[in-house]
Predicted model as a PDB file, atoms N, CA, C, CB and O in Angstrom, pLDDT in the B-factor column:
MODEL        1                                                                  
ATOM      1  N   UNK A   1      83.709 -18.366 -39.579  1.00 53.00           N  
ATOM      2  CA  UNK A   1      83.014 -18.780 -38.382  1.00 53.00           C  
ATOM      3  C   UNK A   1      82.949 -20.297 -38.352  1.00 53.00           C  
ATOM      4  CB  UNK A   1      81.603 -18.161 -38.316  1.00 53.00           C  
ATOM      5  O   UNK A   1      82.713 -20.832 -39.435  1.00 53.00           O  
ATOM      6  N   UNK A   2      83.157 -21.259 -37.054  1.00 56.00           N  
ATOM      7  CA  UNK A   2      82.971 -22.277 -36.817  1.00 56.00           C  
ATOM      8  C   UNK A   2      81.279 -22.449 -36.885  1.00 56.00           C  
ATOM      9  CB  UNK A   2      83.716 -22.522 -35.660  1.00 56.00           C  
ATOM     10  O   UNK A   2      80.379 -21.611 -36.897  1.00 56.00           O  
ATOM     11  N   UNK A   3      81.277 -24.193 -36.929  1.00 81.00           N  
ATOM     12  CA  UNK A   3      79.917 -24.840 -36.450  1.00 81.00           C  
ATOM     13  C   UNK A   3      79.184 -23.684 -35.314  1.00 81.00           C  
ATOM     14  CB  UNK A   3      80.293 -26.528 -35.600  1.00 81.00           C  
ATOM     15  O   UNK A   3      79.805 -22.839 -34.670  1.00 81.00           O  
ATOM     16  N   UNK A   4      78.098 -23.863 -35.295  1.00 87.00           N  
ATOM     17  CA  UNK A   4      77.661 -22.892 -34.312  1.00 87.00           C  
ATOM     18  C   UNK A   4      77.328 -24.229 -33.205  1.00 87.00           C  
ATOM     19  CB  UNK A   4      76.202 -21.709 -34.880  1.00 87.00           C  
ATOM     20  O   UNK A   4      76.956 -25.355 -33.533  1.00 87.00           O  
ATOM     21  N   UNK A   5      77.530 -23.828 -32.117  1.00 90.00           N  
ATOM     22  CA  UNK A   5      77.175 -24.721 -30.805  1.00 90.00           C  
ATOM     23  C   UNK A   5      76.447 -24.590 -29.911  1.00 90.00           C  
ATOM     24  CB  UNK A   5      77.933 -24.928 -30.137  1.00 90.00           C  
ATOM     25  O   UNK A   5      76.726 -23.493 -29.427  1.00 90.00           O  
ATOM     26  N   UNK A   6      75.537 -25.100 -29.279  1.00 88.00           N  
ATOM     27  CA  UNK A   6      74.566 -24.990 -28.445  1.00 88.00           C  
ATOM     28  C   UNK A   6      74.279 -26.322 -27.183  1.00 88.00           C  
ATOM     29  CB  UNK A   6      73.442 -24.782 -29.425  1.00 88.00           C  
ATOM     30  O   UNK A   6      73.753 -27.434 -27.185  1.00 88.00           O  
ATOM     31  N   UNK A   7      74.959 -25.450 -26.197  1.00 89.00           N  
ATOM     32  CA  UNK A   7      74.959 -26.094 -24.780  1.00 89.00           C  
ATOM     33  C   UNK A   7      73.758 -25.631 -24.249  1.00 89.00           C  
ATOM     34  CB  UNK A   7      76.190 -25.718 -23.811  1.00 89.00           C  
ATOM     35  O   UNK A   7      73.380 -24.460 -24.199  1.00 89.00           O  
ATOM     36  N   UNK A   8      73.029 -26.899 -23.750  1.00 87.00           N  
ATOM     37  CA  UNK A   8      71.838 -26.608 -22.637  1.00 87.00           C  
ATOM     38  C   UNK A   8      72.058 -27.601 -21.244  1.00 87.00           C  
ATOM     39  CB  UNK A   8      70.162 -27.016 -23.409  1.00 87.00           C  
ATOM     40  O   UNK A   8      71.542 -28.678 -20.946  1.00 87.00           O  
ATOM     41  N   UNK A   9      72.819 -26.946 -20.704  1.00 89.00           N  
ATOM     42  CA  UNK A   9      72.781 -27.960 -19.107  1.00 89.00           C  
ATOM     43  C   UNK A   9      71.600 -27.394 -18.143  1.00 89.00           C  
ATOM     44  CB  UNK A   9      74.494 -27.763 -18.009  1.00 89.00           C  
ATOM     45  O   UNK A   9      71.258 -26.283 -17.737  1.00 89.00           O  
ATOM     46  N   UNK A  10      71.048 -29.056 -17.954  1.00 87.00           N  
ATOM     47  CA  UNK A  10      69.622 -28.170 -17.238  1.00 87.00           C  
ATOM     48  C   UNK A  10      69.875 -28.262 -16.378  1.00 87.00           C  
ATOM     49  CB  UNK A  10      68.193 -28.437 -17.243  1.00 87.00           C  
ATOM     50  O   UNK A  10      69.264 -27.450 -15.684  1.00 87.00           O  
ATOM     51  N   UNK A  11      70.899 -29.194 -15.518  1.00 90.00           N  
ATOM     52  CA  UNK A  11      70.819 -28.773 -14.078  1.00 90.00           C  
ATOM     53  C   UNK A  11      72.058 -27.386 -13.715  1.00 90.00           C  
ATOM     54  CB  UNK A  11      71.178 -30.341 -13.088  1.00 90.00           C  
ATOM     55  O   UNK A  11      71.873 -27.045 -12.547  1.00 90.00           O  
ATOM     56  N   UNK A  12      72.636 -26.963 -14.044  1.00 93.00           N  
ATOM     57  CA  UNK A  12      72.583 -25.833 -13.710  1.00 93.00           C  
ATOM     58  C   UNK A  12      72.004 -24.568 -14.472  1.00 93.00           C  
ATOM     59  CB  UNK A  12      73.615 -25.739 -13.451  1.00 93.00           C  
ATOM     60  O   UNK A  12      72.275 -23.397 -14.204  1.00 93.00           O  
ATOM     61  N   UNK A  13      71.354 -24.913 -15.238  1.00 93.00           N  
ATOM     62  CA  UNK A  13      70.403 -23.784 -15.919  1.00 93.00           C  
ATOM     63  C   UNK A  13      70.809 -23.002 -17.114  1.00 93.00           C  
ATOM     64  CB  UNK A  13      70.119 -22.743 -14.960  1.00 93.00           C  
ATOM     65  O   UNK A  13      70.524 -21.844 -17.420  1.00 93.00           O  
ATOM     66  N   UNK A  14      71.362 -23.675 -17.577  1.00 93.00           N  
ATOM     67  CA  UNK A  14      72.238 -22.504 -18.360  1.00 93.00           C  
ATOM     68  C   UNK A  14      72.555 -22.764 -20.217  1.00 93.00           C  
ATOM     69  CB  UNK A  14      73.951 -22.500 -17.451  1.00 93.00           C  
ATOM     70  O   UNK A  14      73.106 -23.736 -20.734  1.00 93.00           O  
ATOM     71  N   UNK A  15      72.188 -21.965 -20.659  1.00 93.00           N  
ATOM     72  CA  UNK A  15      71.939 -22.221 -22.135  1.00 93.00           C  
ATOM     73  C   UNK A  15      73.382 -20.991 -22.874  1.00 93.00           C  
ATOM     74  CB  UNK A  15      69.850 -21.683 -22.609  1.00 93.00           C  
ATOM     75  O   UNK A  15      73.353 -19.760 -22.876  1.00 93.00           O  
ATOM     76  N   UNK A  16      74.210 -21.679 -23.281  1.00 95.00           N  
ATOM     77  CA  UNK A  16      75.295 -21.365 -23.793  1.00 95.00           C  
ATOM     78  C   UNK A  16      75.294 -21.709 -25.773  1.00 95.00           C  
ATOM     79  CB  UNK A  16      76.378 -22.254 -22.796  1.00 95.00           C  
ATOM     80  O   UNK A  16      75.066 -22.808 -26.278  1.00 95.00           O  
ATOM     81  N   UNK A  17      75.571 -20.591 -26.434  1.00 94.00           N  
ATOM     82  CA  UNK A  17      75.569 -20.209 -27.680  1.00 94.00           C  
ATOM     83  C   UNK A  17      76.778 -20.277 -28.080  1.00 94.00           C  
ATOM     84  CB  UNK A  17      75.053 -19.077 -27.903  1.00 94.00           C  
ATOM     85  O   UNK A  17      77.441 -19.481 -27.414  1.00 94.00           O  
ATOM     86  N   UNK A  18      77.699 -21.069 -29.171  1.00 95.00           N  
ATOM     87  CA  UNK A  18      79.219 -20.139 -29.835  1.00 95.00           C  
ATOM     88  C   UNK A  18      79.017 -20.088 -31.104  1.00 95.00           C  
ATOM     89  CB  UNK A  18      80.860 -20.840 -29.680  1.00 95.00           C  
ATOM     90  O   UNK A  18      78.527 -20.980 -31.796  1.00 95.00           O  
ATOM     91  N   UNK A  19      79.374 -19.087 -31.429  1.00 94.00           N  
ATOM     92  CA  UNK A  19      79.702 -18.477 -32.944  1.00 94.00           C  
ATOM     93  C   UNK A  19      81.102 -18.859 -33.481  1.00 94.00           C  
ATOM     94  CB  UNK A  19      79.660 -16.792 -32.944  1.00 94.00           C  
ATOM     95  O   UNK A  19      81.402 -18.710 -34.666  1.00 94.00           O  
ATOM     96  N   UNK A  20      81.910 -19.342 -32.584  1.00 94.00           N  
ATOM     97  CA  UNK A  20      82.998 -19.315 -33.026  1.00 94.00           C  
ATOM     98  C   UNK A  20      84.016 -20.237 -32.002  1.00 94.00           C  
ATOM     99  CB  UNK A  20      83.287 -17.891 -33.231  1.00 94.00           C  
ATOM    100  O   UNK A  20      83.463 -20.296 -30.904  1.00 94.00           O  
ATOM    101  N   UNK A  21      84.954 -20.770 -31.994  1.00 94.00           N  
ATOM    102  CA  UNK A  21      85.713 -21.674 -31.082  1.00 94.00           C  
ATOM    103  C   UNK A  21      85.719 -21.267 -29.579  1.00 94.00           C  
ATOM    104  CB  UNK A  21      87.148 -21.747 -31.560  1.00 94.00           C  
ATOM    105  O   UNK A  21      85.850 -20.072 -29.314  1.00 94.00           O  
ATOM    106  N   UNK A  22      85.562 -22.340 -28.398  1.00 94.00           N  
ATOM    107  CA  UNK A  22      85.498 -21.890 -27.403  1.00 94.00           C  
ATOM    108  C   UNK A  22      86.669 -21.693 -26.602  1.00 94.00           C  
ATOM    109  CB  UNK A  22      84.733 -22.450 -26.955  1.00 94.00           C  
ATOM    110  O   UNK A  22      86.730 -21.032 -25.566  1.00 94.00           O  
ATOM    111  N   UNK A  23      87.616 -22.336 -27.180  1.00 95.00           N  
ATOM    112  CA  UNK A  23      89.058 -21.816 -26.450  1.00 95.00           C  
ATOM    113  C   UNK A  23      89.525 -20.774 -26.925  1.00 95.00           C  
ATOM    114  CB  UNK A  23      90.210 -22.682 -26.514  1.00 95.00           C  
ATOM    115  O   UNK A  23      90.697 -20.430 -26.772  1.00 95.00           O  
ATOM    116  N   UNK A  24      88.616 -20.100 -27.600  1.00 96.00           N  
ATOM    117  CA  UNK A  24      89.203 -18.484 -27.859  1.00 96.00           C  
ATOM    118  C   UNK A  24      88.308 -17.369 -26.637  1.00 96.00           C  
ATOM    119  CB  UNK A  24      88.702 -17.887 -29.891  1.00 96.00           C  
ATOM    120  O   UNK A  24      88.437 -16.147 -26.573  1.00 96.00           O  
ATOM    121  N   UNK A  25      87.749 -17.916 -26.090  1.00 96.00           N  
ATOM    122  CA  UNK A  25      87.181 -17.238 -24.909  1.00 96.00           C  
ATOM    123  C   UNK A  25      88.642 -16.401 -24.065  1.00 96.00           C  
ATOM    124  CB  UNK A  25      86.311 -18.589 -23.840  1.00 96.00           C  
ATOM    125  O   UNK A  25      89.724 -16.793 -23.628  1.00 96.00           O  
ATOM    126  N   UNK A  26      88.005 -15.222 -24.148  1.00 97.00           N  
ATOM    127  CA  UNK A  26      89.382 -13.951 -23.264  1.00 97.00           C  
ATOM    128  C   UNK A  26      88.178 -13.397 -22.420  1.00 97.00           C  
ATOM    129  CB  UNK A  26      90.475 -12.231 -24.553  1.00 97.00           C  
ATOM    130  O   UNK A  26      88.633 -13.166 -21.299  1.00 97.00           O  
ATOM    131  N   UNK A  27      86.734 -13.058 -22.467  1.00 97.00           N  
ATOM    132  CA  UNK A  27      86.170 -12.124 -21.559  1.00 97.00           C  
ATOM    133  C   UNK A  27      84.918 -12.570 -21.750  1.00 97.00           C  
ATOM    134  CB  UNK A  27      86.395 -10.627 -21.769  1.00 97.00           C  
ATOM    135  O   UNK A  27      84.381 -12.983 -22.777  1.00 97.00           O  
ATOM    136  N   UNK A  28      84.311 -12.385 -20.139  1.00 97.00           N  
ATOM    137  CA  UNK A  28      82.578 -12.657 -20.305  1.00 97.00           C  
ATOM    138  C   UNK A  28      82.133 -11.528 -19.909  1.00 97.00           C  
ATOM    139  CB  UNK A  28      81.788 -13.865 -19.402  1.00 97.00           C  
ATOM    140  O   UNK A  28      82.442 -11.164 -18.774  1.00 97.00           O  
ATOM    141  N   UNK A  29      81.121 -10.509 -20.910  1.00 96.00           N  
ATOM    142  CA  UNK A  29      80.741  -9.463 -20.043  1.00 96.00           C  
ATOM    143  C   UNK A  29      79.036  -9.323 -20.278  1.00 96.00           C  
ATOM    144  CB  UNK A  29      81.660  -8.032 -20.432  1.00 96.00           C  
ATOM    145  O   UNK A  29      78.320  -9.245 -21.276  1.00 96.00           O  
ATOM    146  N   UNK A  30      78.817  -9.334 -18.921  1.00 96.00           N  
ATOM    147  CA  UNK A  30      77.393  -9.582 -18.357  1.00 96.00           C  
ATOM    148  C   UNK A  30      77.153  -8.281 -19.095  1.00 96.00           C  
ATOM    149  CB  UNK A  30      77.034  -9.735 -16.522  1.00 96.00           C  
ATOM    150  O   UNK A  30      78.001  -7.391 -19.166  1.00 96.00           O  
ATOM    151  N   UNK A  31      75.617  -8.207 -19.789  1.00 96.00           N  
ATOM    152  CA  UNK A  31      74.944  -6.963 -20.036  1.00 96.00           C  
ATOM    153  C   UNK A  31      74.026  -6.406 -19.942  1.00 96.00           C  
ATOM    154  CB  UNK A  31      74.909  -6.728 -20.674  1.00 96.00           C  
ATOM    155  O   UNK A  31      73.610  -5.295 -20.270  1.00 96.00           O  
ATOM    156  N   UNK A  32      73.411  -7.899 -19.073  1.00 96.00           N  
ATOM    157  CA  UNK A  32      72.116  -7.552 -18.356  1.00 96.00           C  
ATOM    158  C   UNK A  32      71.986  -8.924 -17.492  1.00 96.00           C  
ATOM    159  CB  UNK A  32      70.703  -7.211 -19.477  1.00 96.00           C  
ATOM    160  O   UNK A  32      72.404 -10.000 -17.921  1.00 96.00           O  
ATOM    161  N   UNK A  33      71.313  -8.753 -16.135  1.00 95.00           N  
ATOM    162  CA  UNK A  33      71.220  -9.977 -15.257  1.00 95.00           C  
ATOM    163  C   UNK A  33      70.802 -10.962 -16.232  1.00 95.00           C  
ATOM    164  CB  UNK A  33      70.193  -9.874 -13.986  1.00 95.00           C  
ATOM    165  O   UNK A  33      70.095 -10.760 -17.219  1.00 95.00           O  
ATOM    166  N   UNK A  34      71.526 -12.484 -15.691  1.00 96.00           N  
ATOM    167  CA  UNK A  34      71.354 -13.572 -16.442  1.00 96.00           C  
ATOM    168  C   UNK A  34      71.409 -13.732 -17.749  1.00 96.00           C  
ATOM    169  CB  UNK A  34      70.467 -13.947 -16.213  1.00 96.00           C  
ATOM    170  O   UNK A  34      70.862 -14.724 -18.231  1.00 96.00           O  
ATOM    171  N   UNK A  35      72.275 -12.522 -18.835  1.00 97.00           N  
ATOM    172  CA  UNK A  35      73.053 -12.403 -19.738  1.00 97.00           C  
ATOM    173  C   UNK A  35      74.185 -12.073 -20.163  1.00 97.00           C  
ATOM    174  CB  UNK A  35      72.738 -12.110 -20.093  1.00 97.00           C  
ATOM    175  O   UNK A  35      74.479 -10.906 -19.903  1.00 97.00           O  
ATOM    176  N   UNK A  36      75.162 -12.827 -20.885  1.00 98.00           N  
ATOM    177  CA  UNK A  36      76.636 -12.255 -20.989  1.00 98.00           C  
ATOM    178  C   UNK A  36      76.671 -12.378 -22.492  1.00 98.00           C  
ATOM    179  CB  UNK A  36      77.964 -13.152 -20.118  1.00 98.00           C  
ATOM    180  O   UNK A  36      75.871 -12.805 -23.324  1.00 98.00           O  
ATOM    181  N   UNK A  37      78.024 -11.793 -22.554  1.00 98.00           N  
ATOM    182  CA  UNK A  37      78.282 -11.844 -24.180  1.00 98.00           C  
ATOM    183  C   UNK A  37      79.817 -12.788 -24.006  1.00 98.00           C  
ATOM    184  CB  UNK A  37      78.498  -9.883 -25.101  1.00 98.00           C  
ATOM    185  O   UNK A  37      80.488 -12.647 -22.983  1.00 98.00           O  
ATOM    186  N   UNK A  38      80.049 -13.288 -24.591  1.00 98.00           N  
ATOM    187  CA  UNK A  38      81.524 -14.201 -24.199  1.00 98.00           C  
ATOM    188  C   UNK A  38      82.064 -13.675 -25.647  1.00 98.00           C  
ATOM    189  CB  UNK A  38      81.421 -16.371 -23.933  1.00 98.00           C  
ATOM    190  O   UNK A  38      81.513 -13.817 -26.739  1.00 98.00           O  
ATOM    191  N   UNK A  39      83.636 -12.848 -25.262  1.00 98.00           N  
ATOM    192  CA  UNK A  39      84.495 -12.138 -26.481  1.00 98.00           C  
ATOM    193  C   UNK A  39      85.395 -12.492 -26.571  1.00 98.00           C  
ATOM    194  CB  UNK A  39      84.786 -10.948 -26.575  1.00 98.00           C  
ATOM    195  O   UNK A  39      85.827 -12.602 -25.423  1.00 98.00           O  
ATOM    196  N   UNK A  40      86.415 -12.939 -27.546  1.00 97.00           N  
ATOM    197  CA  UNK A  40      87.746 -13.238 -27.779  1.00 97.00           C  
ATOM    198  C   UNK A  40      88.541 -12.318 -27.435  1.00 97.00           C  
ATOM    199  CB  UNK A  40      88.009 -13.531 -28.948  1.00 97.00           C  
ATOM    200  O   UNK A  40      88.150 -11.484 -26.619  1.00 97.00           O  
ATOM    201  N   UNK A  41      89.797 -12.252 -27.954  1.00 97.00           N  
ATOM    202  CA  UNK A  41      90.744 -11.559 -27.131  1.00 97.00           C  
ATOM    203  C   UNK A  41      90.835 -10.212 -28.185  1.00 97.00           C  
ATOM    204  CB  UNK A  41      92.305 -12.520 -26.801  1.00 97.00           C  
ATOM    205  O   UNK A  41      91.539  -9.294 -27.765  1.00 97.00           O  
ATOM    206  N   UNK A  42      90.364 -10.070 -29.148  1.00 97.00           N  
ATOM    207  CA  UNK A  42      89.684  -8.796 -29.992  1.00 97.00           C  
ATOM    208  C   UNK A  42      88.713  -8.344 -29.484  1.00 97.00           C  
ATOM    209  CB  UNK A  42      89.224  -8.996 -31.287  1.00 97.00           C  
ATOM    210  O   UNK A  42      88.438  -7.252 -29.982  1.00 97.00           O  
ATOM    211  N   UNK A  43      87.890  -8.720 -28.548  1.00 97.00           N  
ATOM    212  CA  UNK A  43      86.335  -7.991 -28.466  1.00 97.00           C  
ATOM    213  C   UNK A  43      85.593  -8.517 -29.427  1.00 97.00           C  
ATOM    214  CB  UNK A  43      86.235  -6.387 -28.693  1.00 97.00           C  
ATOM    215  O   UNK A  43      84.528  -7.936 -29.636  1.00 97.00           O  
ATOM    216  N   UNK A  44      85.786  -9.248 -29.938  1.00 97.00           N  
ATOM    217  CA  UNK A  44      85.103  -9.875 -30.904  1.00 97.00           C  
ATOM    218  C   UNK A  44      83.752 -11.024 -30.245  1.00 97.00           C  
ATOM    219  CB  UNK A  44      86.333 -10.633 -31.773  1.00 97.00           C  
ATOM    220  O   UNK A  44      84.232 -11.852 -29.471  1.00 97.00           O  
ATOM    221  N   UNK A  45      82.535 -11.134 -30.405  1.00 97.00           N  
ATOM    222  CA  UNK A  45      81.352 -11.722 -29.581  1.00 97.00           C  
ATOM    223  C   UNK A  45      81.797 -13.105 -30.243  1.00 97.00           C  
ATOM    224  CB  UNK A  45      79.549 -11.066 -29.862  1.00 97.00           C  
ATOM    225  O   UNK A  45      81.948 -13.182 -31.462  1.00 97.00           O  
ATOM    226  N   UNK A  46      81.949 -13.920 -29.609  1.00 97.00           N  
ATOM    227  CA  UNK A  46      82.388 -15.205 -30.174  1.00 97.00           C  
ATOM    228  C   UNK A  46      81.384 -16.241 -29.203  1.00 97.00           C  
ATOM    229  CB  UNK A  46      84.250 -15.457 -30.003  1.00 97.00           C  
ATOM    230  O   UNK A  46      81.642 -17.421 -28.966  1.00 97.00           O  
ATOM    231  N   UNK A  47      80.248 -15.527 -28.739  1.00 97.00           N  
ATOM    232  CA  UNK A  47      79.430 -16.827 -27.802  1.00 97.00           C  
ATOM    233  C   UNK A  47      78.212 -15.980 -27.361  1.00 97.00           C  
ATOM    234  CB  UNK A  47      80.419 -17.568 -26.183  1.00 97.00           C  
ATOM    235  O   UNK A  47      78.121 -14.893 -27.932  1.00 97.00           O  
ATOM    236  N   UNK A  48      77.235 -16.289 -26.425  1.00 98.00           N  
ATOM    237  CA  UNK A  48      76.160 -15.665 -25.624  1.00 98.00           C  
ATOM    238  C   UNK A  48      75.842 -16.720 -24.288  1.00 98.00           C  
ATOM    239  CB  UNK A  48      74.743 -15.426 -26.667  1.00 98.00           C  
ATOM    240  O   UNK A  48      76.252 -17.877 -24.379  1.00 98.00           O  
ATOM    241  N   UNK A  49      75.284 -16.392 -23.358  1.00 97.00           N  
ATOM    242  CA  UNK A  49      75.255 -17.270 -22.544  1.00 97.00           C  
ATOM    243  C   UNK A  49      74.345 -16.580 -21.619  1.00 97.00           C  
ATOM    244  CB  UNK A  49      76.531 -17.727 -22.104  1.00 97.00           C  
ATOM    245  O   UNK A  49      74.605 -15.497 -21.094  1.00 97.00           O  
ATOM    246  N   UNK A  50      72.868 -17.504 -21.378  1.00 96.00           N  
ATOM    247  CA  UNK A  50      71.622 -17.154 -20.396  1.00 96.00           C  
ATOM    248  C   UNK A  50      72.109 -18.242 -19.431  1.00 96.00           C  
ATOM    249  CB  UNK A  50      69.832 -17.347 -21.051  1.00 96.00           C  
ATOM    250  O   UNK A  50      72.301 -19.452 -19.552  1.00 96.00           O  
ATOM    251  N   UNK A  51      72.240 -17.334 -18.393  1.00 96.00           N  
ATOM    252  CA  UNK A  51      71.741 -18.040 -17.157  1.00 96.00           C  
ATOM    253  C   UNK A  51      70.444 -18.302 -16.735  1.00 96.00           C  
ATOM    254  CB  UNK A  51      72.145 -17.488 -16.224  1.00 96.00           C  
ATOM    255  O   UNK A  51      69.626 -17.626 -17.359  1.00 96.00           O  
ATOM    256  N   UNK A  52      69.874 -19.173 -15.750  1.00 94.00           N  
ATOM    257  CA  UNK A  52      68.537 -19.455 -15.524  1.00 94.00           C  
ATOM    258  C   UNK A  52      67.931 -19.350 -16.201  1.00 94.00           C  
ATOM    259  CB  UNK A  52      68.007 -19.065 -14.847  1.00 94.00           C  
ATOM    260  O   UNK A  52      66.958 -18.597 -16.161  1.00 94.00           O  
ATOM    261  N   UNK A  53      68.252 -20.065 -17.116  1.00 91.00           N  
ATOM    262  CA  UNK A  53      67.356 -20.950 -18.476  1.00 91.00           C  
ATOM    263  C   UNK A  53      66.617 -21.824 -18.385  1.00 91.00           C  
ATOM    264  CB  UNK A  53      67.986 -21.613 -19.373  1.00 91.00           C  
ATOM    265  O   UNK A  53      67.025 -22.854 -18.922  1.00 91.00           O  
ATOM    266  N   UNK A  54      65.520 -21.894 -17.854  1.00 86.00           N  
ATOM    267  CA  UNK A  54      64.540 -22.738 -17.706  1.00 86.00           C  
ATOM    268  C   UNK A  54      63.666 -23.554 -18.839  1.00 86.00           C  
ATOM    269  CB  UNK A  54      63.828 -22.055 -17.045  1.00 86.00           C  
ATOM    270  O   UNK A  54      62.903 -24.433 -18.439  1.00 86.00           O  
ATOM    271  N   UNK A  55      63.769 -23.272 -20.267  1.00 78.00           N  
ATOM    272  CA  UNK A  55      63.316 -23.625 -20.982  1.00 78.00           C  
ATOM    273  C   UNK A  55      63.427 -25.237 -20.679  1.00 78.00           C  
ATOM    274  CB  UNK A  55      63.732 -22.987 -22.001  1.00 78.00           C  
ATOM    275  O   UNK A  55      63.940 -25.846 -19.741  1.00 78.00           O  
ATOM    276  N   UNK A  56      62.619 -25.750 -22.058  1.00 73.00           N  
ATOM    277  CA  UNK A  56      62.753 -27.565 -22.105  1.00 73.00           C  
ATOM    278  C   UNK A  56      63.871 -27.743 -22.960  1.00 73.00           C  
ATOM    279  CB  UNK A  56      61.324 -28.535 -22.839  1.00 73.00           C  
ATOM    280  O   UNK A  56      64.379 -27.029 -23.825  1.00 73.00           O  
ATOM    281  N   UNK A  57      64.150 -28.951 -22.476  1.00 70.00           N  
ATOM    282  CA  UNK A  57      65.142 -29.769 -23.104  1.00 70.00           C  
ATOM    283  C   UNK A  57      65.670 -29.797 -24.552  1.00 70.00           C  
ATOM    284  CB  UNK A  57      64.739 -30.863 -22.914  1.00 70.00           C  
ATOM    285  O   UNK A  57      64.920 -30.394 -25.324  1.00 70.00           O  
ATOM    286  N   UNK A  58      66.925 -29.225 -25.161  1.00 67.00           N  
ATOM    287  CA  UNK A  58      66.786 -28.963 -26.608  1.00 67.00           C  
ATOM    288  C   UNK A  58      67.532 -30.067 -27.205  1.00 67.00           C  
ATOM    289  CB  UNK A  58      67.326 -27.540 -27.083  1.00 67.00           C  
ATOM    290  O   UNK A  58      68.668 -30.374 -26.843  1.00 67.00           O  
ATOM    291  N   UNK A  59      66.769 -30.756 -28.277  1.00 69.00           N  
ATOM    292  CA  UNK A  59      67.451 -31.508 -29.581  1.00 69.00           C  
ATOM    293  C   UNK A  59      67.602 -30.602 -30.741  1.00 69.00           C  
ATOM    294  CB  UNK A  59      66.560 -32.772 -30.120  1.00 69.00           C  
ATOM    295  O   UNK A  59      67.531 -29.379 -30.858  1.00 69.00           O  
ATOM    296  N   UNK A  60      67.883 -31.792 -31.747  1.00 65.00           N  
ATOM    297  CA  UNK A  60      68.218 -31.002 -33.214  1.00 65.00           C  
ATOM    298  C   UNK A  60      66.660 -31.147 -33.753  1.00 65.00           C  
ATOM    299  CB  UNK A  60      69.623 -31.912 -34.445  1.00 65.00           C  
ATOM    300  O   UNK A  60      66.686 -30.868 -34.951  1.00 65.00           O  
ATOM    301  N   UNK A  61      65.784 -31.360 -33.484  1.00 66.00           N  
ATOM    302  CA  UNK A  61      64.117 -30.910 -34.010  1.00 66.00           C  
ATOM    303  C   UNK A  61      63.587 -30.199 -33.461  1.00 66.00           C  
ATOM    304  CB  UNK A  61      63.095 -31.736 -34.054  1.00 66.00           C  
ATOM    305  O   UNK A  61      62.382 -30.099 -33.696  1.00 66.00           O  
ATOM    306  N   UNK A  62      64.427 -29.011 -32.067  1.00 68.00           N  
ATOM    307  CA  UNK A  62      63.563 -28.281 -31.655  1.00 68.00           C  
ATOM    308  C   UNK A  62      64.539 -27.091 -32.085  1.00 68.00           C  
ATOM    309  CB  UNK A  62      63.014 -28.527 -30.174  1.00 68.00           C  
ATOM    310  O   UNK A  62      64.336 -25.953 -31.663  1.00 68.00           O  
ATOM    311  N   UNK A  63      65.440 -27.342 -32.807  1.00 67.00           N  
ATOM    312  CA  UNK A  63      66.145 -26.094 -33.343  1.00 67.00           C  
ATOM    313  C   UNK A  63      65.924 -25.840 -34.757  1.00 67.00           C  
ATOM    314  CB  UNK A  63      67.615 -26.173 -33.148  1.00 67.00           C  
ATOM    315  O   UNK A  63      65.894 -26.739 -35.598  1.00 67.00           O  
ATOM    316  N   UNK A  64      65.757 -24.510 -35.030  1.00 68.00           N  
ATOM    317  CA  UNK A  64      65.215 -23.960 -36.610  1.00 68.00           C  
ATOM    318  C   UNK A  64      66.272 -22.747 -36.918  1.00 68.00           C  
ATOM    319  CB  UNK A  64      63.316 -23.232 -36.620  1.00 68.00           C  
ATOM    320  O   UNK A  64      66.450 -21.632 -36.428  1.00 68.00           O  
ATOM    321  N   UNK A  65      66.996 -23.639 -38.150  1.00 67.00           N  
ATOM    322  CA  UNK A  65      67.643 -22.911 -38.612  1.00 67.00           C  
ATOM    323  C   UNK A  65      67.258 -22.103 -40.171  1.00 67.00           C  
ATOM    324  CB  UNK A  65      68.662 -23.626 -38.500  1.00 67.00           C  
ATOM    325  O   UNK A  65      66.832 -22.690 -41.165  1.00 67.00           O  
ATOM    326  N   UNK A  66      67.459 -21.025 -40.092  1.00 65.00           N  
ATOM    327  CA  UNK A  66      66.648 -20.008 -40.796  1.00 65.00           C  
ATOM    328  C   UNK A  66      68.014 -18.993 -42.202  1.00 65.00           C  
ATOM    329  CB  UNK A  66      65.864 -18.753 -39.147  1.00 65.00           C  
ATOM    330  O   UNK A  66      68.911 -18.229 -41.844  1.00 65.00           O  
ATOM    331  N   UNK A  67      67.861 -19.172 -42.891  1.00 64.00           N  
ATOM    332  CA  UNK A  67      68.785 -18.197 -43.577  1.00 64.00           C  
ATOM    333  C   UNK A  67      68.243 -16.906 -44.160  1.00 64.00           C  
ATOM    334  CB  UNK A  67      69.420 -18.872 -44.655  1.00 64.00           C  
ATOM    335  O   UNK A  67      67.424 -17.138 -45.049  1.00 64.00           O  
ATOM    336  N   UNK A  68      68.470 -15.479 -43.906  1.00 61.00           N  
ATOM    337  CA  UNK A  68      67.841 -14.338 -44.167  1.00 61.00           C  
ATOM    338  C   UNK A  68      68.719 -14.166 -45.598  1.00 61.00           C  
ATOM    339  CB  UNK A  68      67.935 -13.124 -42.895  1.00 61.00           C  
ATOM    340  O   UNK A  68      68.532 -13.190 -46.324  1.00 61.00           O  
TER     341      UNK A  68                                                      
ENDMDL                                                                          
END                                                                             
C-alpha cells in the first residue's frame, strides 16, 4: 500500500481518502448517498470519497493516526 492521502476541498465539499495510487482508479461505486468506494481495475477499494463534507478544515494535527 502507498502513503495514505487525504483530500479535503472545501469548496466543493468533498473529502477524498486513498489507500493506494490514484491513477489506478477504474470504478467509483456509490453505496450510499454522498458515499463511494473508488476500486482499481481488480475491485480492489483503493480510495473512499464523502461528498458534502462539511466538516472543518483538515491539517496534519487534526489527523490521528492509530495502529491496532
Amino acid at each position: 500500500m502507498d502513503n495514505l492521502k487525504i483530500y479535503h476541498d472545501q469548496q466543493a465539499k468533498t473529502l477524498t481518502i486513498w489507500f493506494d495510487d490514484p491513477k489506478k482508479e477504474f470504478l467509483v461505486d456509490e453505496v450510499e448517498e454522498d458515499l463511494s468506494l473508488i476500486k482499481d481495475q481488480q475491485g480492489n477499494i483503493i480510495g473512499i470519497e464523502r461528498l458534502n463534507y462539511l466538516g472543518t478544515k483538515l491539517d496534519a494535527s487534526t489527523v490521528e493516526f492509530v495502529d491496532l
